[in-house]
N, C-alpha and C positions, 0 to 999 in steps of 0.2 A: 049762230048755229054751233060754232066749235066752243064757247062756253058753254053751252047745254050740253052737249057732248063730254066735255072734259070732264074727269075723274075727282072729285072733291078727294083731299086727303086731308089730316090733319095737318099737316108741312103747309098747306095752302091757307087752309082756316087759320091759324096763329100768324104764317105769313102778311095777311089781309090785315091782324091785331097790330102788328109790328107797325106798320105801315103807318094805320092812321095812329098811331102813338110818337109816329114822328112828325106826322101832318097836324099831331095838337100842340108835340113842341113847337113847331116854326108859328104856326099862330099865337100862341100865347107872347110868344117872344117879341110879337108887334106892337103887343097891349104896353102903350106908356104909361096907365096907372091902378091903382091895386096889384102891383106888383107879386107882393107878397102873398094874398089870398092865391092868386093864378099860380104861383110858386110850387105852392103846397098842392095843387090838382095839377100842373103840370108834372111832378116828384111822382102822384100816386099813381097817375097814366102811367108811368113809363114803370114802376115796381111790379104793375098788374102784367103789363104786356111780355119783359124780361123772364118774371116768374113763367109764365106760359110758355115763352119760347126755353124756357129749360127744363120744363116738365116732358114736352113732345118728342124730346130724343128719343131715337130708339122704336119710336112711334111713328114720326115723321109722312111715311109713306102707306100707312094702314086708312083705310077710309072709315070716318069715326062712327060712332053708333048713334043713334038717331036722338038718342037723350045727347048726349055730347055735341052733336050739330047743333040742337037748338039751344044748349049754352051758350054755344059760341058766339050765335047766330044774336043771340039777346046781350053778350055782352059788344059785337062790332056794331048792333044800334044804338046803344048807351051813347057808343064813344062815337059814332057819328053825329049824335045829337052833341056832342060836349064841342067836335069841331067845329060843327055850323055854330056853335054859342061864342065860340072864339075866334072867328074870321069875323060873327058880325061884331064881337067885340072890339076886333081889331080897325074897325071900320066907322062905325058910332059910339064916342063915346056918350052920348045921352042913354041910350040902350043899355051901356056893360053898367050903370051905375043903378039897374033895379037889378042885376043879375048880380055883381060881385060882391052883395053882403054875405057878411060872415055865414048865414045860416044858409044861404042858398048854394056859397059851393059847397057847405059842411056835407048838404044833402045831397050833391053831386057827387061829392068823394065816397059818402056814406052804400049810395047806389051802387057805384064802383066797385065799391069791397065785397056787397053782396054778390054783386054779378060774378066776381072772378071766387069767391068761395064757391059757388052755385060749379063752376067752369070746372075747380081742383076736382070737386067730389066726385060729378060726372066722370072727370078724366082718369082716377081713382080706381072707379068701378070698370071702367072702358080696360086700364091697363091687365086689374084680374085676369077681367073676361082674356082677355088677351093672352094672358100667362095661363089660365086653366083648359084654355085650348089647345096652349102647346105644349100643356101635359099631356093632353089627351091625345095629342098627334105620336108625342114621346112614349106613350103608353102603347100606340095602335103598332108603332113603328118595331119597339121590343117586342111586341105579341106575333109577327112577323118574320121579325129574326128566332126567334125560340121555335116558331114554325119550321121555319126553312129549316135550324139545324138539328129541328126532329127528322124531316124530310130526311137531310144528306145524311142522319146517323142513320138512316133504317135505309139509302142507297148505299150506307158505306158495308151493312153487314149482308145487305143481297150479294155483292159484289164477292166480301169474305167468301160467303156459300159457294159463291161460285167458284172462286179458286178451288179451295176444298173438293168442289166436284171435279172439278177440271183434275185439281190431282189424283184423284183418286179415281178417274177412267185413266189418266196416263198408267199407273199403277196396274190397272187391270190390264191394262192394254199390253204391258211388259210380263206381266203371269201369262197371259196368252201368249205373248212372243218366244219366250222361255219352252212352253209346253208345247208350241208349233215348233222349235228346234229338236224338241227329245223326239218327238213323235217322227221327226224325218228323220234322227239319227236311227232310231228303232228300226224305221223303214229302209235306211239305207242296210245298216245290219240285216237286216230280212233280207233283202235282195241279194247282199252277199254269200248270205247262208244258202240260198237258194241256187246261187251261181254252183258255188262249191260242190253241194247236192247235185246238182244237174252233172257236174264235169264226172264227177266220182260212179254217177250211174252211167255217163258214156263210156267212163272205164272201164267198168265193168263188162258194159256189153261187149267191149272190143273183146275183153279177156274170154267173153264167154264164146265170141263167134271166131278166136283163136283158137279155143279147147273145141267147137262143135269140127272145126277146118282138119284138127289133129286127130279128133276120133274118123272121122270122116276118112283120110287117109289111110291111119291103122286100117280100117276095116277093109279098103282097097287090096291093101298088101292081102292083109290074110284070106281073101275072097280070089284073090288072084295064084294062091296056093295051092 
């Protein structure tokens, strides 16, 4: 169940190549004769699998594309069929001697090379696809950024406006402050002028009900004549 589960990635699939590229060195290395044939398919295991595992950097952890998995998938049956031909070899020699003529591993190396071409191309196209998506990420990502700093340039000149307003009610607000002081200076002046007014008509009266008191008199005297 946690293998069905598990995440195939490419880091696993080459992993799996490496593997049995080691599990056909240790067997060939049991074979005490045809040395040399096993030599030369031992050499080309191990060029195919290295290659692979230095292609995958960088890639490692991306889960392959479905062309790319069944490469893979065709070249770790090849090379499981090349192990099981090398433990039985390692086992029977009556066996490895219809299998290690020259033409039969040529055709096994031959198989090899196509599989791991088959493997590059794929991996090739898989890496594009890879790179022209994270243009496209890179593309969606700057379309975003240009957004936002249209955005904060059209919050940066709302905000301007609004200073602007803001200063320019304070401004108002100080012409009215201004014009509410004249207006009470006016007003105090008035009130002053009015005091004044008022005292000078009290005075008046006094003087006049001084002058009615002194005719008033006179008139006594002369009536009492």
């Amino acid at each position: 169940m946690e293998t069905a589960l598990a995440v195939i990635t490419v880091g696993t699939c080459v992993k799996d190549l490496v593997e049995l590229g080691r599990k056909i060195k240790d067997s060939t290395e049991k074979v005490h004769e045809n040395k040399e044939q096993l030599s030369k398919l031992k050499d080309s295991v191990g060029e195919t699998v290295n290659s692979l595992a230095k292609l995958d950097q960088g890639f490692s952890n991306a889960q392959p594309s479905a062309e790319l998995s069944a490469a893979l998938d065709d070249l770790k049956k090849h090379l499981e069929q090349i192990h099981d031909k090398c433990e039985r070899a390692s086992q029977h020699t009556a066996w490895i001697k219809s299998w290690w003529k020259r033409d039969k591993i040529d055709r096994e190396i031959k198989r090899l090379k196509d599989l791991e071409n088959d493997c590059f191309d794929e991996f090739q196209l898989f890496c594009a696809a890879r790179t022209e998506g994270k243009v496209d990420q890179l593309g969606d990502a700057t379309t975003r950024i240009e957004t936002n700093t249209v955005q904060i340039t059209d919050m940066t000149a709302r905000i301007e406006i609004g200073v602007i307003q803001i200063a320019d009610t304070a401004d108002r607000i100080e012409d009215s402050t201004v014009q509410i002081k004249d207006t009470t200076a006016r007003i105090n002046k008035g009130t002053i002028q009015i005091a004044e007014t008022t005292a000078r008509t009290e005075h008046n009266t006094f003087q006049t009900a001084h002058t009615t008191a002194r005719i008033e008199h006179t008139t006594d005297q002369l009536n009492s004549v």
